[in-house]
N, C-alpha and C positions, 0 to 999 in steps of 0.2 A: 270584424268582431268588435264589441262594445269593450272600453276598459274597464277594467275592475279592481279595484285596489282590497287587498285582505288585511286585518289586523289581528294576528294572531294572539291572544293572550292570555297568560299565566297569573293567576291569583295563587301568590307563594306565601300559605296561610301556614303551612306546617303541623303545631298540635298548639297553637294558640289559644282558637275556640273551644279544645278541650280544657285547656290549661285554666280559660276565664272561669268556668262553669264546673270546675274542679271533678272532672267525670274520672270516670275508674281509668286504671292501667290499659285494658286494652282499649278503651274508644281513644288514649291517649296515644297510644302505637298505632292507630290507626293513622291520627296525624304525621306521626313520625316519619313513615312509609314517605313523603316527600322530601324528604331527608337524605335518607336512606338509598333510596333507588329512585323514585319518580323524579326530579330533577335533573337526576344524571341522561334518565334515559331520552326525555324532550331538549336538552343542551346537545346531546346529537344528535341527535333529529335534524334541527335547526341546523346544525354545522353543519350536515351530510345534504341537504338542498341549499343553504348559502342563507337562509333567511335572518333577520333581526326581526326583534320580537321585543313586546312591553310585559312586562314582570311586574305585578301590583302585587306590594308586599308590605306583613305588618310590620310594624315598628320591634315589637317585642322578638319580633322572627330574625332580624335584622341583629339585634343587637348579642340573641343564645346563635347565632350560623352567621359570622361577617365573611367568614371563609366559602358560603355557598354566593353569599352576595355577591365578593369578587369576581368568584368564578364566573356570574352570568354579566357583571359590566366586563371582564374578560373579553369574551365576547360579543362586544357592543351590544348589548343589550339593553334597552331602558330599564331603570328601575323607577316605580311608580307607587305612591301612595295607598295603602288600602286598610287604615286605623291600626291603633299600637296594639290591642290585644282583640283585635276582630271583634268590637264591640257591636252593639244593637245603639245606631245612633238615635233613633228614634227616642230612645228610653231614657238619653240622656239630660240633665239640665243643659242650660246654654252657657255655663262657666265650666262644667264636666267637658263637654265638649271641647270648647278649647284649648280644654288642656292637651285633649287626647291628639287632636292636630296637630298642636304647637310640637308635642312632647314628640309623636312621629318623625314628622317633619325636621326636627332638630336630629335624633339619632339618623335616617336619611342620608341626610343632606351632610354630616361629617362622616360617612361611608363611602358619595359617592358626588357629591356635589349637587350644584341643583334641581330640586323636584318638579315638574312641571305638571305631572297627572295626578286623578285621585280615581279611586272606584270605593262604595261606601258597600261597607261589608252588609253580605246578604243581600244588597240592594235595597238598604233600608236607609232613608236619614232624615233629619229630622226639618222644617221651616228652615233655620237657621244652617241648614248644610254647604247650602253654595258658595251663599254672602259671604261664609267665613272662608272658605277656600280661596275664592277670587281674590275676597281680600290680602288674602295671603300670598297672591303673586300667581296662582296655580293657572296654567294653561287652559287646561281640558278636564271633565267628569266626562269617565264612562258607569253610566248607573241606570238612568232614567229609561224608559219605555213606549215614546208618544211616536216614534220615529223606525224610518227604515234606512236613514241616510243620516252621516254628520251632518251639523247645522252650529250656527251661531245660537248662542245662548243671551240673553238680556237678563242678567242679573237683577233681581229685584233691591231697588235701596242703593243699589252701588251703581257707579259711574263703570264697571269694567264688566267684558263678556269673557265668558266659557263656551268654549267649543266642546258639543256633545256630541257625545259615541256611544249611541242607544245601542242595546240589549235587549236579548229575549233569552225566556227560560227555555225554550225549543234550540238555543246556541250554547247553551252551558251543558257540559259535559257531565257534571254530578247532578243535577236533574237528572238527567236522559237513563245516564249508568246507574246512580247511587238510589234515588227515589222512585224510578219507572222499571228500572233492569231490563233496560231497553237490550236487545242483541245488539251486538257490532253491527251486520246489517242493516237493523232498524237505523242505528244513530247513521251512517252513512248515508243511507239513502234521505233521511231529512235534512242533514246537512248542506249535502248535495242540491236537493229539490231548489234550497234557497237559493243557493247559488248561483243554478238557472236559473233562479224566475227573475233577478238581480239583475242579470246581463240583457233578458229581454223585455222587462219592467218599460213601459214608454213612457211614463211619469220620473224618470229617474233622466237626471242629467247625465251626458257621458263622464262628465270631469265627476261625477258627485255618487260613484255606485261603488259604495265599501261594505265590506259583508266584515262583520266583528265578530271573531271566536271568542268565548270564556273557558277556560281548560283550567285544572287543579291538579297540583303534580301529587297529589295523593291521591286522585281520582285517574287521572289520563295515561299516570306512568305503568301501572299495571299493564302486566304483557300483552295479554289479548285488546287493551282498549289503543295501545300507542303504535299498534299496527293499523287500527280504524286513522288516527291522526294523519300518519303517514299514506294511508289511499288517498284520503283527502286531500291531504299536499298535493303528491303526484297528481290528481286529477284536476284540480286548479293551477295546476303550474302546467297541463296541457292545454287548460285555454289561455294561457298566458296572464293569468293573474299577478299581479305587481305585489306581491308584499312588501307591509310598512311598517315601521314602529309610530304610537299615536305621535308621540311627538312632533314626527315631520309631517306629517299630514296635517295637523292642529296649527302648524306654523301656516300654513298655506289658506286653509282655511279664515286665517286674520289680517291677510293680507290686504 
């Protein structure tokens, strides 16, 4: 059987995005709900199969929940960059910008220690998105879309790489739930589909076949969707899927 390495992760956005764009009370509770309950219930999740898991979280989330924070380095869990109030990087100038990394990355990193990931909220960012991360010591972006496999990245302008950890809207669970109202069924059986096609993909190196979750604890934690999570566990941990946090894998990959 072919190896496969899974990277399961959590964008720990909470009511940030609400908060930016000043929306009413309840689109604000809505973020909440990761809070709340969606957190709690994917932290056991993960404890009840054994897995480590990367946690991309905003800066602004970080500094109103230090207490949820710990709990998931608790844990061993990564925690990973994903802008201080879930901004539209695209929209931003290139001193706006980074500020909003520096200013993350600072509240972070006196939470939890060094940062090494980033994921660019929405999957949106701007020319200027990488250069400035690299520069900034960062490991790995998981954002970009050209890919079915981590790869080395070549920074443009900068002497240092980024290890990518491509996405798709078909692996994000608020697509599938929030925007499609996909069934449980539906989302598992696509989930799944990739997962097989991954392991017997002939273009894929054995050492190099990593399938990347995007999950939201305001979207996943709800009851009926964090039992879809957990079939999927289960059934990748029967082909013996290797779960990783990006970190370790990012290191391997620079080798």
């Amino acid at each position: 059987m072919s190896e496969i390495y899974v990277c399961l992760t959590f964008d720990f956005d909470a009511e940030s995005a609400q908060i930016r764009q000043e929306e009413d009370a309840v689109r604000i509770s809505k973020g909440q709900f990761a809070v709340q309950r969606g957190l709690s219930r994917i932290l056991a999740l993960l404890a009840k199969y054994e897995i480590k898991s990367t946690f991309f979280v905003c800066g602004w989330v970080a500094e109103k929940y230090p207490q949820h924070i710990n709990e998931i380095t608790s844990a061993q869990h990564e925690i990973a960059a994903h802008g201080y109030l879930h901004e539209y990087l695209d929209k931003l100038e290139f001193n706006e910008e980074i500020i909003v990394h520096e200013h993350t990355n600072q509240v972070l990193e006196d939470i939890v220690g060094k940062i090494k990931g980033f994921r660019a909220p929405y999957w949106k960012m701007s020319k200027n998105t990488l250069n400035i991360i690299a520069e900034m010591g960062y490991m790995y972006d998981s954002s970009l879309m050209d890919e079915d496999r981590p790869y080395v990245y070549s920074v443009p302008e900068s002497p240092k790489n980024l290890v990518e950890f491509p996405v798709e809207w078909f692996l994000d669970d608020w697509v599938l739930f929030e925007h499609h109202q996909k069934s449980p069924s539906e989302v598992f059986e696509i989930w799944k589909a990739q997962f097989d096609a991954l392991l017997e993909m002939e273009d894929l190196e054995e050492n190099r076949r990593v399938l990347t979750l995007t999950c939201h604890p305001s979207c996943i934690g709800h009851a009926y969707r964090i039992t879809v999570l957990e079939r999927f566990i289960s059934y990748m941990k029967s082909k013996q899927a290797i779960f990783v946090k990006m970190v370790d894998l990012a290191s391997d990959y620079l080798l």
